[in-house]
C-alpha positions in Angstrom: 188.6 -36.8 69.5 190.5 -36.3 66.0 191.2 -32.5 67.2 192.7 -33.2 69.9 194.8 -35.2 68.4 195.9 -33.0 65.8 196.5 -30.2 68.9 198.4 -32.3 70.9 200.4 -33.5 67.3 201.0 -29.7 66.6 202.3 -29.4 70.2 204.4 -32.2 70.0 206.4 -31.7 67.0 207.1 -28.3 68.6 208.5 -29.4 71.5 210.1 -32.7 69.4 212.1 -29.6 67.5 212.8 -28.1 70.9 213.9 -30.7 72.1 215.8 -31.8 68.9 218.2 -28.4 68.6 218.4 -28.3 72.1 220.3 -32.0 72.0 222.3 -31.2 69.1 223.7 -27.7 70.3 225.4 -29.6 73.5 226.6 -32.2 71.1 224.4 -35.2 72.0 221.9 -34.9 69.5 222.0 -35.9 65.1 226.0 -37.2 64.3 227.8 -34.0 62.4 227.4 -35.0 58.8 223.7 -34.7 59.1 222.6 -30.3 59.3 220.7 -29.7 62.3 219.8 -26.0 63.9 221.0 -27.2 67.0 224.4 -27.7 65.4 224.3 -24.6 63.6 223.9 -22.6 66.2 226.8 -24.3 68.0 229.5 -24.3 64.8 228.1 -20.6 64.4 228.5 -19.3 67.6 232.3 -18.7 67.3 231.7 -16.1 64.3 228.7 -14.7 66.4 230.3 -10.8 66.9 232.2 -11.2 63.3 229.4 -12.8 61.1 226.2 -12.8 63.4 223.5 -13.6 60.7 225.1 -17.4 61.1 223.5 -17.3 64.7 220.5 -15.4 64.3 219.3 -17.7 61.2 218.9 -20.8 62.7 217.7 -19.8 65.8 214.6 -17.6 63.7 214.1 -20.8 62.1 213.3 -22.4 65.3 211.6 -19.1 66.7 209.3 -19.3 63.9 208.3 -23.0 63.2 207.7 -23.3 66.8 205.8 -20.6 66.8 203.4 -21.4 64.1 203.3 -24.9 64.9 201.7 -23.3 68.3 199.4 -21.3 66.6 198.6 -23.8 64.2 197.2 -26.0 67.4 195.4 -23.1 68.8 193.9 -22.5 65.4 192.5 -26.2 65.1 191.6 -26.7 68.5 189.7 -22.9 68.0 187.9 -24.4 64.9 187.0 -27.9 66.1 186.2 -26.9 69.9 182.1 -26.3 69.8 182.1 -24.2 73.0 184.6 -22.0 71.5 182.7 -21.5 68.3 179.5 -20.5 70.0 177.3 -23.2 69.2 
């Protein structure tokens, strides 16, 4: 039971980030003092053909943790899953 708990946690807080960014970009998410990627990538997107590093780090930034969170739930449910370990 504890594994798929931590799977569906790892899953979660991938979409929760998803989710998150997605919110802020259209302006409905965190308030402005508070950094979010979301609102990055929308104050950034204005200086995206003159300066386009602004754009393309925050959206690797949620690329990548979304990524491993999504491998870090196929990893533990890999590990903790008997059939999958051949036992």
């Amino acid at each position: 039971m504890f594994s798929i708990i931590l799977v569906q946690a790892s899953i979660g807080m991938a979409f929760t980030i998803l989710l998150e960014a997605a919110l802020s970009y259209i302006g409905m998410g965190v308030q402005p003092p508070t950094a979010t990627w979301g609102t990055m990538l929308r104050n950034a997107q204005r200086f995206a053909f003159i300066a386009p590093w602004y754009v393309i780090s925050p959206g690797l930034c949620i690329f990548f943790i979304v990524l491993i969170l999504n491998f870090l739930g196929d990893r533990i449910r890999d590990n903790m899953d008997p059939k999958l370990r051949g036992a």
